[in-house]
N, C-alpha and C positions, 0 to 999 in steps of 0.2 A: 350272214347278216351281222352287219360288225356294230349297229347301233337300234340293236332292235326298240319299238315303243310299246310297253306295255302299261296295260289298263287295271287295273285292282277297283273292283267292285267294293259296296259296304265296308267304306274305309273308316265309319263312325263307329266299328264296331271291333274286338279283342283281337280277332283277327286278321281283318282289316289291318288293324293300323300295325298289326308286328310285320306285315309285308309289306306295309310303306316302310319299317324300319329298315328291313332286311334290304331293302332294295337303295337302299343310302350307302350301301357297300356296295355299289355294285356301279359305279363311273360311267362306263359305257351304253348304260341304259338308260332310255326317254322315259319316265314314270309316269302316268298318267292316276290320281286318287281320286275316285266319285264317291259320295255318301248320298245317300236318299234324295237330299236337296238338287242332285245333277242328277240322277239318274235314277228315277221310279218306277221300281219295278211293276207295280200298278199298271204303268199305261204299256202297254206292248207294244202299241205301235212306235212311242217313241223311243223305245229299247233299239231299233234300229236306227232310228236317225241322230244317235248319242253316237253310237256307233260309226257310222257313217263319217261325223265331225273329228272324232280323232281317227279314227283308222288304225287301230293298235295291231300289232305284228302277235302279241300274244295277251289275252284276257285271264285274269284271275278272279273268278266268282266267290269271293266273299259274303256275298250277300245273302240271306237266308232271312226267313221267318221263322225263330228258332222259338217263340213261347211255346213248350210243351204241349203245358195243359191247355192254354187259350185253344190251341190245334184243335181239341176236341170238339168248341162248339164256334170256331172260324175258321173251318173246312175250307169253303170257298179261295178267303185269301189265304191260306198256309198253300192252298194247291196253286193259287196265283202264281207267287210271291217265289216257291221253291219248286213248282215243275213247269207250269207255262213261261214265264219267263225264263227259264234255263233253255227252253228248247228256242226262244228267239233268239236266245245267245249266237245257240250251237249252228241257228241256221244262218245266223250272218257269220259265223266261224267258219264255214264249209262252204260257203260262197265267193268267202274272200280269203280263202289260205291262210287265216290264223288258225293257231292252238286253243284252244277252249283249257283252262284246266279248272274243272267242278269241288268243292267241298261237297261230301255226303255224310255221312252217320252207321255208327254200328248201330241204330235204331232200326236198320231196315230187316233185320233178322229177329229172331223172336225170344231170344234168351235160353232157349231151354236147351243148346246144348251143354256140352261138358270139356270140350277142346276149343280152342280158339281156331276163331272162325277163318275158312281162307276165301277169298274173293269169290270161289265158284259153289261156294254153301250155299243152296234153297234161302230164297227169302220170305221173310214172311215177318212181315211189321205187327205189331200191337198195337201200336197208337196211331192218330190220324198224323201226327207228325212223321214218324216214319213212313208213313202210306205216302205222305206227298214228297217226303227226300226220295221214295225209291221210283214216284214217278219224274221227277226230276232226275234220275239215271237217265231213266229210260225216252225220255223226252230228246236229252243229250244227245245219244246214239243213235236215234231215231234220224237224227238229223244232222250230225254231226260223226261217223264212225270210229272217228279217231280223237274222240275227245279223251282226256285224261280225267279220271276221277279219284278220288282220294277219298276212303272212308274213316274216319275217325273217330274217335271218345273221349267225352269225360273234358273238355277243351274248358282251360282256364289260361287268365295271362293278368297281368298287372293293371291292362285297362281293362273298360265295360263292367259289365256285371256277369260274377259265377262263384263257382262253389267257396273258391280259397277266401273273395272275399267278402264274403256272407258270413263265413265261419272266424274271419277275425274279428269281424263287428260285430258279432254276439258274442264274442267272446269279450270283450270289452264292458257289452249291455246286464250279462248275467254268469252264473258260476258255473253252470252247467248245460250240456244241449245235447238234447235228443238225436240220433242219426243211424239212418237204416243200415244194418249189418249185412244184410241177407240176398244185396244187390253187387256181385263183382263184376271188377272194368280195368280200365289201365287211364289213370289222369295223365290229358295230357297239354302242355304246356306250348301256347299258341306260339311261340318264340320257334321253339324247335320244328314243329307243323309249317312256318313259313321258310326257316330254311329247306327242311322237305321239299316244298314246292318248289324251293329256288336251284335246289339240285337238278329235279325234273327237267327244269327250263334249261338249265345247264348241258344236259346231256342234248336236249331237242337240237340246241345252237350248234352245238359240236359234231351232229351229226347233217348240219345242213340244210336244219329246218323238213326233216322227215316227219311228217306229224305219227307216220307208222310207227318209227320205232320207239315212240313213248304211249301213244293210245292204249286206253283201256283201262281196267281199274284196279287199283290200289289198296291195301290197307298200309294208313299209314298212324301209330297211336306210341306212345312211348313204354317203354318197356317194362314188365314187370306186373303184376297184377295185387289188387288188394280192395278192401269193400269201401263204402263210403266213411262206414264207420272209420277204419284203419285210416283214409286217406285223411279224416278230421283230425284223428290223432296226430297223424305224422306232424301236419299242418300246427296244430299246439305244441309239438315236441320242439320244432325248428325255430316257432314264434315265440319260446319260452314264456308261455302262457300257463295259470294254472286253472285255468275250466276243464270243466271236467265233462267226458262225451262218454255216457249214455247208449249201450246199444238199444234199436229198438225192431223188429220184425216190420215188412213192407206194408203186412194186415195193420199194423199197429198205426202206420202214416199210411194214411188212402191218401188217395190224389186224384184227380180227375181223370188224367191218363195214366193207363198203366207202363209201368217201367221193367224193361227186361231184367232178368234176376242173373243172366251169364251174358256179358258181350266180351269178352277179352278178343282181342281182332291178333293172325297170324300175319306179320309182316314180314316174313320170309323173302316174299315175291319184290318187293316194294327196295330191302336190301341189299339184294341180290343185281336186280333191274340199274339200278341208279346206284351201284358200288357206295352206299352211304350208311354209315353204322346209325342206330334210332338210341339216343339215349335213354335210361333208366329214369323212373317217375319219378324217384326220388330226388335222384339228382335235377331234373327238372324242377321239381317244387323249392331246391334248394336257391337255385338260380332266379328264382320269380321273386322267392320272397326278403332275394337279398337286392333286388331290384328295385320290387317297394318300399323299403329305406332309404335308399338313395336322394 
């Protein structure tokens, strides 16, 4: 396929649009970017006839219902929004010889292990948010066997709203902030998550367009572990800020939904698959927030 057309889903949002960037390097490809305005995940029926109108060779689902806590008491649309409509994806993917390739979450596991997780760990969500990314797997492959999924953590980038920049605007607002210690992950930095994907795609092309030899799923999160609290500090160390961060226990910050206290994801499989080193968080957060100065 020497010009394939690819479609990127939830282009209004972090990740979204680092794979409309990532894909400005990339010459040979037809880009296709919807955001809610073209493509509403709400109406399913018209998930297909979007579809239908470009025809894209390979889909990038960015789009998600990602309020955590809302999840809890908008069940309904978080299961819309992140499993029904992924399985319309997957069924006009598998109808028409595209690639599906899915974003998921280490939310679909339940924290309490002690190793980092590998893709064929038991799952078992805590919150309604994960309950609906993990039926959005399964909605996928239900319908799609060959779709590729990609589970992730802790995802910040320069656009939208998340952790990095919440923590530099209170850092701005007040001297000090509170931040839960007692929750470990691996931050990771939508920039590097879209070339991840773009690797994927890379390998699918190179071999053919064999949906086999890239299906299935993925962890894919940047390297290195550390709490929120640690990742706020880092974040102040780099932004040569002087707030000061506060640890505080998970009991100490309730929330509506509960949050896994261990998701570190093993990406072993992910580097191995697609011959692609995952950089370090750090370095990652270095690169974001030398970005946002620019």
């Amino acid at each position: 396929m020497s010009q394939p057309t690819i479609l990127i889903t939830g282009t209004h949002g972090q990740l979204g649009n680092e794979c409309l960037d990532a894909a400005t390097r990339e010459p040979n490809w037809t880009v296709i970017g919807l955001g809610r305005e073209e493509l509403d995940f709400k109406d399913l029926e018209g998930i297909q006839e979007v579809m239908d109108d470009y025809k894209p060779d390979i889909i990038i689902n960015c789009a998600a219902y990602t309020a955590v806590d809302k999840s809890e008491t908008e069940m309904d649309l978080a299961n819309l929004i992140n499993a029904k409509a992924v399985g319309k994806l997957a069924e006009w993917s598998d109808e028409n010889d595209a690639l599906l390739v899915h974003i998921s979450t280490d939310y679909v596991f339940n924290g309490e292990g002690e190793r980092p997780y590998l893709e064929s760990d038991p799952t078992q969500p805590i919150n309604q948010y994960g309950a609906s990314k993990l039926m959005g797997e399964k909605a996928a492959f239900e319908n799609d066997k060959h779709t590729v999924i990609l589970r992730t953590s802790w995802v910040y980038s320069e656009y939208g709203h998340n952790f990095v920049k919440t923590m530099l605007r209170l850092a701005d607002e007040r001297g000090e902030v509170r931040v839960v210690e007692d929750q470990q992950g691996s931050p990771t930095y939508a920039h590097d998550l879209a070339e991840g994907i773009f690797a994927v795609i890379r390998k699918y092309l190179v071999n053919d367009c064999e949906k086999s030899t890239v299906g299935g799923i993925y962890n894919y999160a940047n390297q290195g572990v550390t709490s929120w609290y640690g990742f706020a500090n880092k974040i102040f160390e780099l932004a040569n800020t002087t707030c000061k961060v506060i640890p505080v226990t998970s009991s100490e910050f309730p929330t509506p939904a509960k949050r896994p206290r261990y998701s570190v994801l093993n990406t072993e499989k992910y580097q191995k698959t697609f011959e692609s080193k995952i950089p370090d968080w750090e370095d990652g957060l270095r690169r974001c927030l030398r970005n946002m100065q620019q």
